[in-house]
C-alpha positions in Angstrom: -20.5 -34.1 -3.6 -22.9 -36.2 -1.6 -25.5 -36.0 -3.9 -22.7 -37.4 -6.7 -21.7 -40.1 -4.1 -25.6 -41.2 -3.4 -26.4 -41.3 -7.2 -23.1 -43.7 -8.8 -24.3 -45.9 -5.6 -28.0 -46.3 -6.5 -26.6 -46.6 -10.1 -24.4 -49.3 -9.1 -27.1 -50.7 -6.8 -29.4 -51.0 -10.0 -26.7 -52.5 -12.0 -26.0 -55.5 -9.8 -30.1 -56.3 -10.3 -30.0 -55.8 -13.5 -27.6 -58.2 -13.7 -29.4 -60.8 -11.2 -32.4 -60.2 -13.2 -30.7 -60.8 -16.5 -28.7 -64.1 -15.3 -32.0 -65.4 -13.8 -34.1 -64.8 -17.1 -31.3 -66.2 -19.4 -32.0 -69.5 -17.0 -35.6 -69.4 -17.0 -35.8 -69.1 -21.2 -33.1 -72.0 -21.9 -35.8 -73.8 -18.8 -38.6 -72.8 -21.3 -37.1 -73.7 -24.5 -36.0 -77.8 -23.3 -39.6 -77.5 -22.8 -40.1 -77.2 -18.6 -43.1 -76.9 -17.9 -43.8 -72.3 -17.7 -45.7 -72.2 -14.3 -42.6 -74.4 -12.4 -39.9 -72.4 -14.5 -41.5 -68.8 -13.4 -42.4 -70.1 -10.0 -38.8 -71.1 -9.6 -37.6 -67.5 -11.6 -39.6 -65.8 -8.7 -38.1 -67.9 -6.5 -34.4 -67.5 -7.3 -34.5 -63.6 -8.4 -35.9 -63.1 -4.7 -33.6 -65.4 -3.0 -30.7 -63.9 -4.7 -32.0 -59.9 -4.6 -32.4 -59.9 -0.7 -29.5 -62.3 -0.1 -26.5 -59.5 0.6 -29.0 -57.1 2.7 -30.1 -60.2 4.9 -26.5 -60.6 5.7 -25.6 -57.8 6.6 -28.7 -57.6 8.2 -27.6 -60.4 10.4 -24.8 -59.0 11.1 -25.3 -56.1 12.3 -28.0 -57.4 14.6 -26.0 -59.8 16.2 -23.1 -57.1 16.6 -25.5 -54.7 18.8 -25.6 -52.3 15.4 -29.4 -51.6 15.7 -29.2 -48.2 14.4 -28.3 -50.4 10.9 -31.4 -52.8 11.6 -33.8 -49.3 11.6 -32.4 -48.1 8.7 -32.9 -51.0 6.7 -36.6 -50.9 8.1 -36.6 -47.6 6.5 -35.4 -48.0 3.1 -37.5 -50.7 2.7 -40.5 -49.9 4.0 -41.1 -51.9 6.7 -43.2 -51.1 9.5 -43.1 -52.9 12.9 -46.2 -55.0 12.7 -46.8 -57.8 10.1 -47.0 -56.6 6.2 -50.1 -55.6 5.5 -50.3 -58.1 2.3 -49.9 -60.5 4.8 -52.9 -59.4 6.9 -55.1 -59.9 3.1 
């Protein structure tokens, strides 16, 4: 039963990117064909897809924090792989 539970939510999880992804492109090529010039449309793809992927989690992130819910903020740390020091492409 959990296992059913975790796998329709990483399912749905992958949808709703798929679906930022796919909205995002579809801007970027009608960007590309009106002739913008590639390097500003994919720097402002990158841009957007980011902004728009990390949006929700930063919120609740936010959240959370503010309403004393750390146990949320270590989790989060966890599934994404974030260690308490700086990221080490920053340190590069």
């Amino acid at each position: 039963r959990r296992s059913l539970h975790t796998v329709e939510t990483l399912k749905h999880y992958r949808s709703q990117a798929e679906k930022t992804r796919a909205s995002e492109l579809e801007k970027a090529m009608r960007q590309l064909q009106r002739g913008d010039e590639p390097e500003q449309v994919l720097q402002q793809f990158s841009r957007a897809l980011t902004n728009k992927l990390i949006h929700r989690p930063s919120v609740s992130l936010k959240k959370a924090g503010s309403e004393g819910r750390l146990e949320v903020v270590s989790w989060m740390r966890e599934l994404f792989g974030l260690d308490h020091r700086h990221d080490k492409n920053e340190e590069l």
